[in-house]
C-alpha positions as CSV (number, residue, x, y, z in Angstrom):
1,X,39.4,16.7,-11.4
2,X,35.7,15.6,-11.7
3,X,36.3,12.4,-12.6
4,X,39.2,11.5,-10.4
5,X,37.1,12.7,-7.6
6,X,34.2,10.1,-8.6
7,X,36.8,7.2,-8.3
8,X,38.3,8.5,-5.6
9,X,34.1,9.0,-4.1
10,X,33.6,5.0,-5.0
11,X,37.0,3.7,-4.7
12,X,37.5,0.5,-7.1
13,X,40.4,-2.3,-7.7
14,X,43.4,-0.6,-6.5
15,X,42.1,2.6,-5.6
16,X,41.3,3.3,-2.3
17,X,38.2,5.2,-1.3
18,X,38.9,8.7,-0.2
19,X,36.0,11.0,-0.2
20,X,37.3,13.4,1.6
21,X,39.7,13.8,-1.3
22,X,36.9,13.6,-3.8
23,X,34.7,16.3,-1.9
24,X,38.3,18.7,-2.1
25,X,38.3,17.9,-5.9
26,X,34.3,18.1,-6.3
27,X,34.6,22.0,-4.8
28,X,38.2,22.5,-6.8
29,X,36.8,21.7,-9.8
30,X,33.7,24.0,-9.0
31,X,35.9,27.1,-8.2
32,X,37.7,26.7,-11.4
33,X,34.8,25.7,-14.5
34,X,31.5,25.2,-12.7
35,X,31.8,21.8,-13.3
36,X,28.1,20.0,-13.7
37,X,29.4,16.8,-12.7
38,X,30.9,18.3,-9.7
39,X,28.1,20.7,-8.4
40,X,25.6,17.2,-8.8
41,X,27.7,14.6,-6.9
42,X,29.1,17.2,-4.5
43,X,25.4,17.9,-3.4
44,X,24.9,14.0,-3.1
45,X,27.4,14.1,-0.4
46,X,26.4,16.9,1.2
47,X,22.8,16.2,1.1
48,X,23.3,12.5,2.8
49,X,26.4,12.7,4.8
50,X,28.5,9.9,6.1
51,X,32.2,8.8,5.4
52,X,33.6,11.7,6.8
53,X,31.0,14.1,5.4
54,X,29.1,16.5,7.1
55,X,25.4,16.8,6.2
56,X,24.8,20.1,4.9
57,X,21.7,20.0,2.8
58,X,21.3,23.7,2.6
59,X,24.5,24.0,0.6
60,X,23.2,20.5,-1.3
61,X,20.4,23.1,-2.4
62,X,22.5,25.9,-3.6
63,X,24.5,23.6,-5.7
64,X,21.6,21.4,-7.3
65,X,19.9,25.1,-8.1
66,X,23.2,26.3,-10.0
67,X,23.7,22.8,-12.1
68,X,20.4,23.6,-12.9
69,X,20.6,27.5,-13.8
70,X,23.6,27.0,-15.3
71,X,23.4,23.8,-17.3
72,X,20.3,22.9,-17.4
73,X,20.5,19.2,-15.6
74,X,17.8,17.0,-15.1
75,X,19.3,14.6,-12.5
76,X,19.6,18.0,-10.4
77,X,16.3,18.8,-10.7
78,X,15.3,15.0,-9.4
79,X,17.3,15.4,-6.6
80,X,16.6,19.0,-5.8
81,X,12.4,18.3,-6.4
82,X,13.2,15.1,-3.6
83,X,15.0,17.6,-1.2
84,X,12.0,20.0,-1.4
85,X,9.5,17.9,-1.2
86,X,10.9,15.9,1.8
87,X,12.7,18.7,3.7
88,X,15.8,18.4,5.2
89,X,17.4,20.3,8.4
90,X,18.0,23.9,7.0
91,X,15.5,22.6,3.7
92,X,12.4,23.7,4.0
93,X,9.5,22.1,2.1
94,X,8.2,23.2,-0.7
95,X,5.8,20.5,-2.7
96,X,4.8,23.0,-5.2
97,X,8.7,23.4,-6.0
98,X,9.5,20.1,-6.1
99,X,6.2,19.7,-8.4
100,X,7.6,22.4,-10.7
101,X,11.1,20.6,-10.9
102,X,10.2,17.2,-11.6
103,X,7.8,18.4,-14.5
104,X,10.7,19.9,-16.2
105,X,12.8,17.0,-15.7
106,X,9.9,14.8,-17.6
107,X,9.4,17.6,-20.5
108,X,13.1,18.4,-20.8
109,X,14.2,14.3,-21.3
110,X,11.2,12.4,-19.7
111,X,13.1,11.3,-16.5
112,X,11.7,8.4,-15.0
113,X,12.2,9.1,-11.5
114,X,10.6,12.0,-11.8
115,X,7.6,10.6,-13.4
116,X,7.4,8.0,-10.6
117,X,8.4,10.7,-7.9
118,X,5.5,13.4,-9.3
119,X,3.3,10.1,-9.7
120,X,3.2,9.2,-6.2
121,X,2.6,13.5,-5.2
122,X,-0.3,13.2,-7.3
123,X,-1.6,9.6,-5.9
124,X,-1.7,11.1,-2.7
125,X,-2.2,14.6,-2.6
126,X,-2.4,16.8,0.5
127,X,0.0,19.7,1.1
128,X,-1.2,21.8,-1.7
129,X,-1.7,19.4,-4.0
130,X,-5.0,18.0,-5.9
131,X,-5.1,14.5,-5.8
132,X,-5.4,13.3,-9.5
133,X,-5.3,9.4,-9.5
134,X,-5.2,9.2,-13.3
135,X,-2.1,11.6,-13.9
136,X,-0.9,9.4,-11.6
137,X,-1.7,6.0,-13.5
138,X,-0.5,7.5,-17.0
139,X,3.0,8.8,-14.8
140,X,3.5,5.3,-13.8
141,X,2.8,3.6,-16.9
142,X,5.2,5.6,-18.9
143,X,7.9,5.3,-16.6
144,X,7.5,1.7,-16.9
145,X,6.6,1.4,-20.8
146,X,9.8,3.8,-21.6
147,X,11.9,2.7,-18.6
148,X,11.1,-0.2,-17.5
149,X,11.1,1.5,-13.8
150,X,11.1,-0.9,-10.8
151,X,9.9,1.5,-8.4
152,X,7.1,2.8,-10.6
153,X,5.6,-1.0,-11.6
154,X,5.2,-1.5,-7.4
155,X,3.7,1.7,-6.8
156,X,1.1,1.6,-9.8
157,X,0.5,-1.8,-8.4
158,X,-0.4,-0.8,-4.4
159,X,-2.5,2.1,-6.4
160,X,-4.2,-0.7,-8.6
161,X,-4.4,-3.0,-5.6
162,X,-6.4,-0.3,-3.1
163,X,-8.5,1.2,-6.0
164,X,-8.6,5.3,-5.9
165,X,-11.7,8.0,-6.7
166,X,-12.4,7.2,-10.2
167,X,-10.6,4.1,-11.2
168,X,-11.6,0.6,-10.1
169,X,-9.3,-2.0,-8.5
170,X,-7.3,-4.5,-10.4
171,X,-5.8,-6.9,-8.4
172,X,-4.9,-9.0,-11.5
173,X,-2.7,-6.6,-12.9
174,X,-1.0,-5.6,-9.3
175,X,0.1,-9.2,-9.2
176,X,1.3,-9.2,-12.6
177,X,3.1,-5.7,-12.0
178,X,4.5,-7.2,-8.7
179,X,5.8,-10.7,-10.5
180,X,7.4,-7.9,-13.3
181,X,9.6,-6.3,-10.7
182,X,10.0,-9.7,-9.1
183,X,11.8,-10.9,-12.1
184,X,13.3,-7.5,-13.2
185,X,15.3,-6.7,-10.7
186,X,14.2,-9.3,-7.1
187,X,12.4,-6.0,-5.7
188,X,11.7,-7.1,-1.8
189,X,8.8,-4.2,-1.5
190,X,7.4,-6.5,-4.6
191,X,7.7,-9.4,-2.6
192,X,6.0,-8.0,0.4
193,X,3.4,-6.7,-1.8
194,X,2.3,-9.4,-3.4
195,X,2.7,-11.2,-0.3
196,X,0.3,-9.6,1.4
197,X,-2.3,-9.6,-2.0
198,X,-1.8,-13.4,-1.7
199,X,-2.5,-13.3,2.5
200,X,-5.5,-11.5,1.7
201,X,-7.1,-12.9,-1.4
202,X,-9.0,-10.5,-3.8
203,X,-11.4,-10.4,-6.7
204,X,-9.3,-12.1,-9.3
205,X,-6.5,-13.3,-7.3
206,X,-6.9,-16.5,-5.4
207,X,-5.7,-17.0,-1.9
208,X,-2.3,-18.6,-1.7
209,X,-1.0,-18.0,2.0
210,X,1.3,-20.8,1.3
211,X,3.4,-18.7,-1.2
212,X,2.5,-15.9,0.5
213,X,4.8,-17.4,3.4
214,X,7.6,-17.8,0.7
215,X,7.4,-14.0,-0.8
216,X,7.8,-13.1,2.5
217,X,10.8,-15.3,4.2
218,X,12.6,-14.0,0.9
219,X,12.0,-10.6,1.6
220,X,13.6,-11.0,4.7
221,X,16.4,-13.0,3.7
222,X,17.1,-11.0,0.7
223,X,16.6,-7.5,1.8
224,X,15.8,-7.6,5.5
225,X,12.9,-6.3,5.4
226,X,11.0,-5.0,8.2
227,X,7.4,-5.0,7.1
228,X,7.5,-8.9,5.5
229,X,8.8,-9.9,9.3
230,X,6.2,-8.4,10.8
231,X,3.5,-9.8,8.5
232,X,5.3,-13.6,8.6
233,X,4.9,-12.8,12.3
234,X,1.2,-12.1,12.3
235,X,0.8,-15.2,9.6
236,X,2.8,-17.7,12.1
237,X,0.8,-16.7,14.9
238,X,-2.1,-17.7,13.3
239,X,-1.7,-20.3,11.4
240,X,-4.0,-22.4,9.1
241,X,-4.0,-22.1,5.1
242,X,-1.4,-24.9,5.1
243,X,1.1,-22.5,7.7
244,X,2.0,-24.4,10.8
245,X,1.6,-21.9,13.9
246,X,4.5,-21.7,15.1
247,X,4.3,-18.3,17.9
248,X,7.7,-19.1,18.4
249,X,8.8,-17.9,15.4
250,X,6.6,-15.1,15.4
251,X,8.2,-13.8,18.6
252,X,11.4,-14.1,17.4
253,X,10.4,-12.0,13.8
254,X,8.8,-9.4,15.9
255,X,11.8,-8.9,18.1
256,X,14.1,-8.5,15.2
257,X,11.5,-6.1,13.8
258,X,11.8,-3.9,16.4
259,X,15.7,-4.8,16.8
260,X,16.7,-3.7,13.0
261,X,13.7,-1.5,12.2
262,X,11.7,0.3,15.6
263,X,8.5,-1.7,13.5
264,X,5.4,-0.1,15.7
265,X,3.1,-2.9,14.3
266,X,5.7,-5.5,15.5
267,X,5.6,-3.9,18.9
268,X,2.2,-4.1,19.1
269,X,2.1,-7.7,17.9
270,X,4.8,-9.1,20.9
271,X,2.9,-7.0,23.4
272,X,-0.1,-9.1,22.2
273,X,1.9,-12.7,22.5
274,X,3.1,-11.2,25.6
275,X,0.3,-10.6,27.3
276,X,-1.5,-14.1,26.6
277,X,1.4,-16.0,26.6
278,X,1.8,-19.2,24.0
279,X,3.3,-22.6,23.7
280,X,6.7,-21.6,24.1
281,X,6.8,-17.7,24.6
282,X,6.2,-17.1,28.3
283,X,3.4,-14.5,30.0
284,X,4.9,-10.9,30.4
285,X,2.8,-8.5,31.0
286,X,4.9,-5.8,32.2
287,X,6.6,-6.1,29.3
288,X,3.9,-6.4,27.0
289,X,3.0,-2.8,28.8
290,X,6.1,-1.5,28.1
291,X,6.2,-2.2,24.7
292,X,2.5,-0.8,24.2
293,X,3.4,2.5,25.5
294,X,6.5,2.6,23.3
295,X,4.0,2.0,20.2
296,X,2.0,4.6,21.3
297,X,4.7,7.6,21.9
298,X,6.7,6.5,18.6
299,X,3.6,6.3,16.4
300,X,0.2,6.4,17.8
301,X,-0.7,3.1,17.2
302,X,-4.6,2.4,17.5
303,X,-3.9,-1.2,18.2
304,X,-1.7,-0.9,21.1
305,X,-4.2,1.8,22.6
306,X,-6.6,-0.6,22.6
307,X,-4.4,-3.7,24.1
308,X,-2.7,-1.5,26.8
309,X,-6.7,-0.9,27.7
310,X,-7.7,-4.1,27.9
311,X,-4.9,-4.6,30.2
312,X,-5.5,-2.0,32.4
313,X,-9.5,-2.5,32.4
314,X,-8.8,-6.4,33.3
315,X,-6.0,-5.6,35.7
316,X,-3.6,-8.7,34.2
317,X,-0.7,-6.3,35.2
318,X,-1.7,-5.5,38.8
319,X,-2.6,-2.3,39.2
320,X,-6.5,-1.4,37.4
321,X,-7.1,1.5,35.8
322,X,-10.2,1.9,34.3
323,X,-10.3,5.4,33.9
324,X,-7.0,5.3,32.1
325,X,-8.6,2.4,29.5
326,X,-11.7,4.6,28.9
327,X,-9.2,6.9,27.7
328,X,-7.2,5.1,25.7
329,X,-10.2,3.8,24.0
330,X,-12.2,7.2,23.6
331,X,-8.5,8.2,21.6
332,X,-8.6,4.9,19.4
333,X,-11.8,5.4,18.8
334,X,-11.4,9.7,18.1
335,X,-7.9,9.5,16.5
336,X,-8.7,5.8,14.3
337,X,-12.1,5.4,14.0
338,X,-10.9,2.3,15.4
339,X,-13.9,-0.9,15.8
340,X,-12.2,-2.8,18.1
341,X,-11.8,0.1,20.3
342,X,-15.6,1.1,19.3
343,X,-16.7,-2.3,20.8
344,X,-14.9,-2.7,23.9
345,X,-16.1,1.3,24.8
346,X,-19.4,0.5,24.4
347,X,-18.8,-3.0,26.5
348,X,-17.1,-0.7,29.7
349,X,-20.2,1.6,29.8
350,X,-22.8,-0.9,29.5
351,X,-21.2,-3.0,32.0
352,X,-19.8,0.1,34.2
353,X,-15.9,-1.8,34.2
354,X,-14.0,-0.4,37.3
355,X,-15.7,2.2,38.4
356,X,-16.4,3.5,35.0
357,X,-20.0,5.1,35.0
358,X,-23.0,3.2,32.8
359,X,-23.7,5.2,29.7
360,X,-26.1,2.5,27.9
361,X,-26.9,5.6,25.1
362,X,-23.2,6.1,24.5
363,X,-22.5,2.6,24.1
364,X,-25.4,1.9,21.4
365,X,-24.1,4.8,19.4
366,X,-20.5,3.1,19.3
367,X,-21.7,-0.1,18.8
368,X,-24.1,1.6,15.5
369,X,-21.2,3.3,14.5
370,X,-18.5,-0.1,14.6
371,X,-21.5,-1.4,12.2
372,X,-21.6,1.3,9.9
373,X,-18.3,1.7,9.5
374,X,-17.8,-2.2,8.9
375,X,-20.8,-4.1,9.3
376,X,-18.8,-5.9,12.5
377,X,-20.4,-8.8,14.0
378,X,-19.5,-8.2,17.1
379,X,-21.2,-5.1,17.5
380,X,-24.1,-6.4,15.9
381,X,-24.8,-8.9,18.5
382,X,-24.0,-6.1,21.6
383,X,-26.6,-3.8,20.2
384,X,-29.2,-6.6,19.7
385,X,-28.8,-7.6,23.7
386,X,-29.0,-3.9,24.4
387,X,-32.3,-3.3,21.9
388,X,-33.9,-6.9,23.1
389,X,-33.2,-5.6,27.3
390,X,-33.6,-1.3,27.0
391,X,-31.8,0.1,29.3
392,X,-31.5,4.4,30.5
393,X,-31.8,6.0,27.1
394,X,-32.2,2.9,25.0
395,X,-35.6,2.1,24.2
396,X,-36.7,-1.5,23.4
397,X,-37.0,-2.8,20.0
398,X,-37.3,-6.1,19.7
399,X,-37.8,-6.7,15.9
400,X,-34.7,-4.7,15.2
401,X,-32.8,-6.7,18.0
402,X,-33.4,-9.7,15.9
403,X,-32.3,-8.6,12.4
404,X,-29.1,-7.5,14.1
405,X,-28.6,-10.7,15.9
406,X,-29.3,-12.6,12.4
407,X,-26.8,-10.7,11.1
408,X,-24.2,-11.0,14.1
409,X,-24.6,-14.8,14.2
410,X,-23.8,-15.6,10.3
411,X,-21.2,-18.2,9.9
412,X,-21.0,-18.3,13.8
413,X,-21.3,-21.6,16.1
414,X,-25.0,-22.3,16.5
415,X,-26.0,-23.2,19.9
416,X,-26.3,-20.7,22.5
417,X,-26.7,-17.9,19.3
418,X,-29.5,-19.9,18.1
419,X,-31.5,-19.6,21.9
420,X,-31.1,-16.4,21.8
421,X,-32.4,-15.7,18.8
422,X,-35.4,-17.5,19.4
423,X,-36.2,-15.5,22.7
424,X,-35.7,-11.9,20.2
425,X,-37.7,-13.9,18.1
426,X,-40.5,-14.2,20.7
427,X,-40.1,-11.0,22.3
428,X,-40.3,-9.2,18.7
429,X,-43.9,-11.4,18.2
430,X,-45.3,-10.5,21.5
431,X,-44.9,-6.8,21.0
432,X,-46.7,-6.5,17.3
């Protein structure tokens, strides 16, 4: 019954799918032997629903827990430790569970998907559980060394890639883990992956935003995926590295982002071409708006705070509102510890934007903080011109003003930076 119920479940030449038939078999076949086989693929169905079937992941539960009680299965316990540590409507979570479950599954027959699925728990943490980066490392390694696991080689290489408490980066062996799955099995998060390692350059991994290009458009062609057209996007926009800008193109990824895959980062990314406008895309700013505020209810999104205010604060739309930017920033800057958003804050209260009271104080402790977090030029060169000046609760410093403006103007366009400097320069002299 079991087994004509799976062929029934998948259909194949000359055998018409039916799963409604299967699920009637899966629960006959249950009633009269316990069937393993049944419980496990009946709780598949249930858990996902589709074709007919209803989701019922409670009952998914019940089942998965019996194939485990009463025969001990280890695929059960994989997909009973996902359910749990996911949730599910009638599911709660339970981490620790799902912790328990898929350390059985690795001691009773060393299941890779529980290794990689306790692995990326442990990467993590949160929710109850210590964060233990090394567990992690030797989870992922042996799910790849005994298993050759896909999933595992891409996850051990983000972790390698971004470096954790305790364990240095290695971007060298993230490529190579990425290339692996690459060949293994044409993994598109590998594609994206290395990608964006390639995009971004790193200590032992030269630059290649050529091929970076190419990792990407086949990612997208081969597996749709959302996160490589929204990163293409932000590559064709800005061009250089032997990538013609084409904002075109970009426009058009970005709308099938948000099309195929509500991407936040691609709505944020139009709204931005919107609301300059570029060869070929047209200025819309009302839409650009619109699709800022979506970014922000769906997700959040720092960077769409901070566009939305600078639209508001330079009334491109029609209708300023400062006090609404301030607040959009002051959340950016709460909520993200977001530098842009750190920078323009401190720009609207030194400058008193629309209305917006002068808080020259406020603004030197955003601009110190933007260049503590990440030494940003920017705000190096803001807090200079506030030091050289003073202003209400900013005393002068002149010497300081020029170290920071040093710093600011590195690799920068000389001119106008460099007569500047010189009048710190003088000021800082004249006050020894």
């Amino acid at each position: 019954m079991a087994n004509l119920g799976v062929l029934l479940e998948k259909g194949a030449e000359g055998v018409e799918r039916n799963v409604g038939r299967a699920v009637e078999l899966y629960e006959r076949a249950i009633e009269k032997s316990h069937d393993c086989n049944a419980m496990f693929n009946l709780a598949y169905l249930l858990s996902e629903g589709g074709d007919g079937v209803a989701q019922n992941s409670a009952r998914a539960v019940e089942l998965y827990e019996d194939a485990i009680k009463e025969h001990d299965d280890v695929d059960a316990m994989v997909n009973l430790g996902c359910l749990l540590q996911t949730g599910a409507e009638g599911v709660e979570r339970n981490v620790s569970r799902a912790i328990e479950l898929y350390e059985r599954a690795i001691e009773r027959s060393h299941d890779c998907n529980a290794m990689s699925n306790l692995a990326s728990l442990l990467r993590d943490g949160g929710d109850g559980v210590a964060q233990n980066s090394a567990r992690a490392v030797e989870l992922y390694e042996d799910a790849i060394k005994e298993h050759d696991h896909v999933k595992a080689m891409v996850d051990l290489g983000v972790l390698l890639e971004e470096g954790a408490e305790g364990m240095e980066r290695n971007g060298s062996r993230a490529v190579e883990l990425y290339e692996r799955a690459i060949d293994r099995s044409g993994d598109v998060s590998a594609m994206y992956y290395l990608g964006l390692l390639l995009d971004d350059g790193a200590e032992g991994v030269e630059r290649n935003v050529v091929r970076a290009v190419g990792l990407f458009e086949r990612a997208i062609r081969e597996g749709h995926h959302g996160d490589a057209m929204c990163q293409l996007a932000f590559v064709m926009m800005n061009g250089g590295e032997g990538v013609l800008l084409d904002e075109v193109r970009a426009a058009k990824l970005f709308e099938r982002a948000i099309l195929e895959h509500s991407d936040v980062r691609a709505m944020t990314g139009l709204g931005l071409l919107l609301s300059l406008g570029a060869a070929g895309v047209e200025k819309n700013v009302i839409r650009a708006i619109e699709l800022y505020e979506r970014a922000i209810d769906e997700a959040q999104d720092a960077l769409a705070m901070v566009g939305l205010a600078l639209l508001l604060r330079d009334d491109r739309h029609g209708v300023p509102n400062a006090a609404r930017a301030v607040k959009l920033l002051e959340r950016a800057v709460e909520e993200h510890d977001y530098v842009q958003a750190m920078v323009h804050l401190g720009d609207m209260l030194v400058q008193g934007t629309g209305g917006v009271r002068t808080n020259a104080a406020r603004a030197a402790r955003l601009y110190e903080r933007a260049i503590e977090k990440c030494h940003d030029r920017d705000a190096m060169l803001k807090l200079a011109c506030l030091l050289r000046d003073g202003a209400d609760g900013v005393s002068r410093d002149a010497a300081r003003a020029a170290k920071l403006f040093q710093a600011g103007m590195n690799g920068r366009d000389g001119g106008e930076a460099m007569e500047i400097l010189g009048r710190l320069v003088q000021d800082a002299a004249g006050r020894r």
